[in-house]
C-alpha positions in Angstrom: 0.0 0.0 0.0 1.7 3.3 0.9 -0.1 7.0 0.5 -2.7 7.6 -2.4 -2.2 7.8 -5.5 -4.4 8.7 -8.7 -6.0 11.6 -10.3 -8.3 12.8 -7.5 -5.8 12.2 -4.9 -4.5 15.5 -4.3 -7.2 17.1 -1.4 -6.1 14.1 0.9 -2.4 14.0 0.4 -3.0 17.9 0.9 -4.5 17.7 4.0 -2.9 14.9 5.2 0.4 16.5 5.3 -1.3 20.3 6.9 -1.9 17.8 10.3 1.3 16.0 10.2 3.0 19.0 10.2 2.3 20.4 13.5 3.4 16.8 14.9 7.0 18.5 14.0 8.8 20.7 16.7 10.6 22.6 14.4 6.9 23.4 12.9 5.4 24.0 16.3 8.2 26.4 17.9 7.7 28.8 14.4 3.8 28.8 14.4 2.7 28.6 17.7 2.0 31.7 20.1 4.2 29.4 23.1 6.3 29.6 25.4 9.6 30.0 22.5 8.0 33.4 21.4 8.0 34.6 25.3 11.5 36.8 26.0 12.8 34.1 28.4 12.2 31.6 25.8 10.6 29.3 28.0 13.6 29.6 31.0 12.3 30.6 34.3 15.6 32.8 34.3 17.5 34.5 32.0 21.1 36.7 32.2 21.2 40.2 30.9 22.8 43.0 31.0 21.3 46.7 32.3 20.6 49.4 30.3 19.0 52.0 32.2 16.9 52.2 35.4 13.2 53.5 35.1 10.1 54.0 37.4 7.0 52.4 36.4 3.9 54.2 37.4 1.5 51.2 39.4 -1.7 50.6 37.4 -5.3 51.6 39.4 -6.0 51.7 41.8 -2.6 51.3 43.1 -0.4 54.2 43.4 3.4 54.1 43.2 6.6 54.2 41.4 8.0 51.0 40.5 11.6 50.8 40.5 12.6 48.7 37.2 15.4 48.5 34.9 15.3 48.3 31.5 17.6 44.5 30.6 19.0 43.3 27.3 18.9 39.3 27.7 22.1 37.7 26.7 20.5 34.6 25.3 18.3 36.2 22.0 18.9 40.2 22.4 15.2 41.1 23.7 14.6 44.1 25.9 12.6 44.4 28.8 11.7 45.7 32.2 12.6 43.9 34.8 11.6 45.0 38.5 14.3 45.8 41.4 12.7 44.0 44.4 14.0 45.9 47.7 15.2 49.4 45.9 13.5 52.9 47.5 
């Protein structure tokens, strides 16, 4: 046997191969909204290095200054705000 063959074939082998796709990783890590799209890649921690410290305003209806840092991670070059626990 093997996969089907003939002139009116083409729908199934079509979608046949759309679902066996996603059994991929490769496949999964590019079209998935998951944890590999997250900054930390799916890590619970990450090294970076600091570019500037900032104050984040608290959202409502808390009212404070935040004291956070703005990080480059090491590992893929993303940006973000990381917060300074025990600062002010």
């Amino acid at each position: 046997k093997g996969k089907p063959r003939g002139i009116q074939a083409a729908r199934k082998l079509r979608t046949h191969r759309k679902d066996q796709r996603w059994a991929s990783k490769p496949f999964l890590k590019a079209h998935l909204p998951s944890k590999y799209q997250k900054p930390f890649g799916g890590a619970s921690h990450a090294k970076g290095i600091v570019l500037e410290k900032i104050g984040i305003e608290a959202k409502q209806p808390n009212s404070a200054i935040r004291k956070c840092v703005r990080v480059q991670l090491v590992k893929n070059g993303k940006k973000i705000a990381a917060f300074v626990p025990n600062d002010g």
